[in-house]
FILUM-967497 format. One record per residue (C-alpha): residue in one letter; x, y, z. Coordinates in steps of 0.5 Angstrom, whole numbers, plus 2048, in hexadecimal, padded with zeros to 3 digits. Layout:
BEGIN
AXYZ
...
This chain:
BEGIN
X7D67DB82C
X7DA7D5829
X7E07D282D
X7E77D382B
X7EB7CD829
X7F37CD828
X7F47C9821
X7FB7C8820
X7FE7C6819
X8057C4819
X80B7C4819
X80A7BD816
X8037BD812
X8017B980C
X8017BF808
X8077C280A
X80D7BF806
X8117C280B
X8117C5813
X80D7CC815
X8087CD81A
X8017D0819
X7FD7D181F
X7F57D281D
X7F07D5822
X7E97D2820
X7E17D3822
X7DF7CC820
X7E17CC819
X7E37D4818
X7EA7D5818
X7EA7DC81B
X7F27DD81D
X7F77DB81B
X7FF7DB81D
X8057D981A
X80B7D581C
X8127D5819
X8187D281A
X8187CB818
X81D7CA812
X8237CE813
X82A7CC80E
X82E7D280F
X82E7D2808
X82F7DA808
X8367D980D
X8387D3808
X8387D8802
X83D7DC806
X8427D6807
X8427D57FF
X8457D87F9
X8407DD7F5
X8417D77F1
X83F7D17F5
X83A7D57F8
X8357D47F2
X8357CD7F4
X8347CE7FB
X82E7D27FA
X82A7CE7F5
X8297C97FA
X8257CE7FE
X8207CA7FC
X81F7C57F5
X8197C87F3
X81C7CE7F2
X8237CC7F0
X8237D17EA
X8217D77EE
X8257D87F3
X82C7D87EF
X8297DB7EA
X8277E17EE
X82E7E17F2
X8327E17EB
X82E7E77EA
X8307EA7F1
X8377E87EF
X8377EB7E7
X8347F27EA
X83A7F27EF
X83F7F37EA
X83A7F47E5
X8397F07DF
X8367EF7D9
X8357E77D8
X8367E47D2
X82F7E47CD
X82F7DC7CC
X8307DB7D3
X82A7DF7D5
X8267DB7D1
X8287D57D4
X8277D87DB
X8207D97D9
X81F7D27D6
X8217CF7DC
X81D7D47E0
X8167D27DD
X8187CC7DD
X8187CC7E4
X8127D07E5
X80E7CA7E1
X8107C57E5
X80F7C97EC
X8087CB7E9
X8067C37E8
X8097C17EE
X8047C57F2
X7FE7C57ED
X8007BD7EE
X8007BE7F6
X7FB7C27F7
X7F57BD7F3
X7F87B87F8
X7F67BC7FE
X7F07BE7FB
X7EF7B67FA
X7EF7B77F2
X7F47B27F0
X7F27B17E9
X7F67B87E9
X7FC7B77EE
X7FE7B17EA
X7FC7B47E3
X8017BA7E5
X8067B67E8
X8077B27E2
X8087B87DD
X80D7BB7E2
X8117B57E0
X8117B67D9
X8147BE7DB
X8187BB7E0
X81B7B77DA
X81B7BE7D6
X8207C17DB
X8257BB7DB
X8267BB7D4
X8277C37D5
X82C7C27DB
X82E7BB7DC
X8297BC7E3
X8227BA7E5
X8247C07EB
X8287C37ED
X82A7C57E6
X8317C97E7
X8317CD7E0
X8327D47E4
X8377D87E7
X83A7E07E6
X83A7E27E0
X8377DD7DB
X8367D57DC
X8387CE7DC
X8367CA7D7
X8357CD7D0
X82E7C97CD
X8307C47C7
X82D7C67C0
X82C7BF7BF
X8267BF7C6
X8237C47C4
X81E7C17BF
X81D7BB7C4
X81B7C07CA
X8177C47C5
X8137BE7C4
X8137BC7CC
X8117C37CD
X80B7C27C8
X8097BD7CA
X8067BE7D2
X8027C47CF
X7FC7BF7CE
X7FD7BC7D5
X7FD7C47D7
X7F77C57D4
X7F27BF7D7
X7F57C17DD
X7F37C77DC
X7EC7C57DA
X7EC7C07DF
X7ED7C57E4
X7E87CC7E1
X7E37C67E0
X7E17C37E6
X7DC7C57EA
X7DF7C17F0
X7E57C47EF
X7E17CB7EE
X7DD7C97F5
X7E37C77F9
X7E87CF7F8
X7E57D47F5
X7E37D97F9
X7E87D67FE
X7EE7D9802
X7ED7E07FE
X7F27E57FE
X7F07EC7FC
X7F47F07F7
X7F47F57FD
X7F77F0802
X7FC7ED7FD
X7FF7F47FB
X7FF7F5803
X8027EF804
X8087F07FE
X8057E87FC
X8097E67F7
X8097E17F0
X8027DD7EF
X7FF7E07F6
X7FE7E67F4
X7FE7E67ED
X7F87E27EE
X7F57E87F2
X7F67EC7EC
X7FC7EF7ED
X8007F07E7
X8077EF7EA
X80C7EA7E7
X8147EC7E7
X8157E87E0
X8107EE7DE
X8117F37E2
X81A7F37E2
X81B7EF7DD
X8217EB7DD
X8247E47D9
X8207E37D2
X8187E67D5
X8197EC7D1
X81B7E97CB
X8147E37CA
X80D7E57CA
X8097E27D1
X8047E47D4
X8037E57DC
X7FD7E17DF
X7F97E57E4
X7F27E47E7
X7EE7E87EB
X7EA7E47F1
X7F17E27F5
X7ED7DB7F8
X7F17D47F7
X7EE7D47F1
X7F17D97ED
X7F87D77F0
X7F67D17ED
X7F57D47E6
X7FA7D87E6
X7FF7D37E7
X7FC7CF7E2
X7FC7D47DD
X8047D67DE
X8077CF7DD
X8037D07D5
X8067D77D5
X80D7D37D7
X80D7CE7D2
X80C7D57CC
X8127D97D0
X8177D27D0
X8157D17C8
X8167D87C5
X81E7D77CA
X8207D17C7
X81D7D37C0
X8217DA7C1
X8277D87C4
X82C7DE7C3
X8337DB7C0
X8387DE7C4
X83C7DC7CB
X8397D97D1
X83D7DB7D8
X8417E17D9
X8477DE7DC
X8477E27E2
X84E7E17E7
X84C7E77EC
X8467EB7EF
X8487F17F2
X8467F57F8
X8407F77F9
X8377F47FA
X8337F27F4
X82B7F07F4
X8287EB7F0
X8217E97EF
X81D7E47EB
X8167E27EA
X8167DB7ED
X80F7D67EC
X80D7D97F3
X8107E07F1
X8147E47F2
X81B7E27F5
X8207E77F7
X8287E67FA
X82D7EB7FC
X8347EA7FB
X83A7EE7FE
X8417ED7FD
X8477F1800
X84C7EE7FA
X84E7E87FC
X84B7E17F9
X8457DF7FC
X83F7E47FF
X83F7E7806
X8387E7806
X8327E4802
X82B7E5803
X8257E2801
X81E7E4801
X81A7DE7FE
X8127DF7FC
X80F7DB801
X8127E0806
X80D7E4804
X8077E1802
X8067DD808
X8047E380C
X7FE7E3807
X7FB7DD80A
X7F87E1811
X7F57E580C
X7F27DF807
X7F17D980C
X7ED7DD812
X7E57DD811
X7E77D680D
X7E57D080F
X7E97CB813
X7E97C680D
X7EC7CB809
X7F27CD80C
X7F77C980A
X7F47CA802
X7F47D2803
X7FC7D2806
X7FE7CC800
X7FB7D27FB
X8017D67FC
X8067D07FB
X80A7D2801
X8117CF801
X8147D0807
X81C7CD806
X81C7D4801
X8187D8808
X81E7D580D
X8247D580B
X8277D7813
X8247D9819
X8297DE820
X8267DF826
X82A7E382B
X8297E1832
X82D7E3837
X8307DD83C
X82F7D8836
X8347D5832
X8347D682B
X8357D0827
X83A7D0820
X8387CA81B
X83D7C681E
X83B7C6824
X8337C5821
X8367BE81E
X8397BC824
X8337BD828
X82F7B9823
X8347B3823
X8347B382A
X82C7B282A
X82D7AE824
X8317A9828
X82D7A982E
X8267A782B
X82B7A1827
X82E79F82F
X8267A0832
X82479B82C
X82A79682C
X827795834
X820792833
């Protein structure tokens, strides 16, 4: 019987953008256990919310994480709207929805553009990360903003888009898809590539129902299940796409699929500008009665979901967040063990995690201990702060 060795990855590694803890049991190069740690990015942005107005609070959660700056606002004005409820505006579930595919092209070439990196393909990763720029430059002209964008809050948007851009967006747009579609063929063609991820990291259809995997990650195990499709909100129900869904659930697959949504992206942001109803864009709502509201979107990862309660006053007394990488990493023990050590790190980038969305806050309740509020946090950490300076300040 092969020796066990503990392998450790992270909580800081090369590949993790940001801080969490897996520790993988392995029979020389087998990966034959797997645990995972949490708990290395807590901003309480739950608890920030609830000191905000429903108003400030769009702003507070679309810094959840920049990638995902449109989908967390956009599912809490949904938890919002349904707690009074109402019925947005036509042209300003358009300009939701514009945004919103805006923002899954960019996540999607980002990842595509990392994951060739790590795979040692940079002819991807810089291919992708250009492209990016020209989206990024699309989103900007939309909302003044290359992140971040600040168009949604309860009851319709921000900003209006201008007659006048639309033909220049339209045109920028347009103009990806010949790049989009070499990276497919850069990608479906390469026998490297095909050697490298196919067949790795599999996630059954069976284990990505039992699993509750969401967006591309289950999607990619044959799972038809989109929220745009299946609950359809803002303009999804109004323009013709297509769900991309695949069958073998290895790195592979997630990688087509991904792909394949950014050029049904561009068809779904095309047919909104070009269909741009002409009528008011924000409801103007002044107060949000009692009550609790839920509101879920299809994120690029997948689906986001938030819960908002209000008991009449301005601001939410409570706000929930469930993001989709909360449920797709447990997948990883189903699809890294049996793998080889050397593919761990792609297997777990497959589901694109994101952990800032993940960890919002985190309470343990131990007796005889003492519980420190946020002021109490920043103290500490100046105090520190100031040692290390004075340490250094000697030598």
């Amino acid at each position: 019987m092969s020796r066990r060795t503990i392998v450790p990855i992270g909580p800081y590694h090369p590949l993790q953008e940001e801080p969490e803890f897996f520790t993988l049991t392995v029979e020389g190069e087998k990966v034959v256990d797997i645990d995972v740690q949490v708990g290395y990015n807590h901003r309480g942005i739950e608890k920030l919310s609830e000191l905000k107005t429903f108003d400030q609070s769009t702003f507070v959660i679309e810094r959840i994480c920049g990638i995902c700056s449109t989908s967390h606002p956009f599912a809490y004005v949904r938890a919002v709207e349904d707690i009074i409820p109402v019925e947005v505006p036509e042209r300003a579930k358009y300009i939701r929805t514009i945004i919103a595919e805006g923002e899954r092209i960019h996540s999607h070439l980002l990842w595509l553009g990392l994951a060739g990196h790590f795979l040692g393909y940079n002819t991807v990763y810089m291919w992708a990360w250009k492209l990016r720029e020209e989206i990024l430059d699309v989103m900007e002209i939309l909302s003044g903003n290359r992140n971040n964008y600040a168009m949604f809050k309860p009851g319709g948007v921000r900003r209006d888009i201008k007659r006048e851009d639309i033909p220049g967006v339209i045109k920028k747009i347009d103009s990806i898809v010949p790049t989009l579609t070499m990276l497919k063929k850069a990608v479906m063609d390469d026998p490297v590539l095909h050697a490298r991820i196919e067949g790795i990291g599999v996630l059954t259809k069976e284990e990505s129902i039992n699993y509750c995997a969401l967006g591309p990650t289950s999607r990619a195990s044959g799972v038809a299940r989109d929220a745009r499709k299946d609950s359809p909100y803002g303009a999804y129900d109004k323009v013709k796409w297509d769900m991309i869904v695949t069958k073998n659930g290895d790195v592979y697959d997630k990688v087509i699929v991904r792909i394949l949504e950014k050029l049904e992206s561009v068809k779904i942001m095309k047919q909104c500008l070009l269909n741009l109803p002409d009528t008011e864009i924000d409801l103007n709502i002044k107060d949000i009665p009692p009550g609790e509201g839920i509101g879920h979107i299809e994120a690029p990862r997948g689906e986001t979901f938030h819960y908002v309660r209000s008991d009449g006053t301005n601001r939410p007394v409570r706000h929930k967040v469930r993001a989709p990488t909360f449920m797709n990493l447990p997948t990883y023990k189903a699809t890294v063990v049996g793998e080889t050590l050397s593919d761990a790190t792609i297997i777990l980038a497959a589901i694109d995690p994101c952990y800032c969305c993940t960890e919002r806050i985190a309470v343990r309740n131990t007796k005889g201990r003492k519980l420190y509020n946020g002021e109490d946090l920043i103290k500490l950490s100046q105090a520190k702060t100031d040692k290390i300076r004075n340490k250094l300040s000697l030598r």
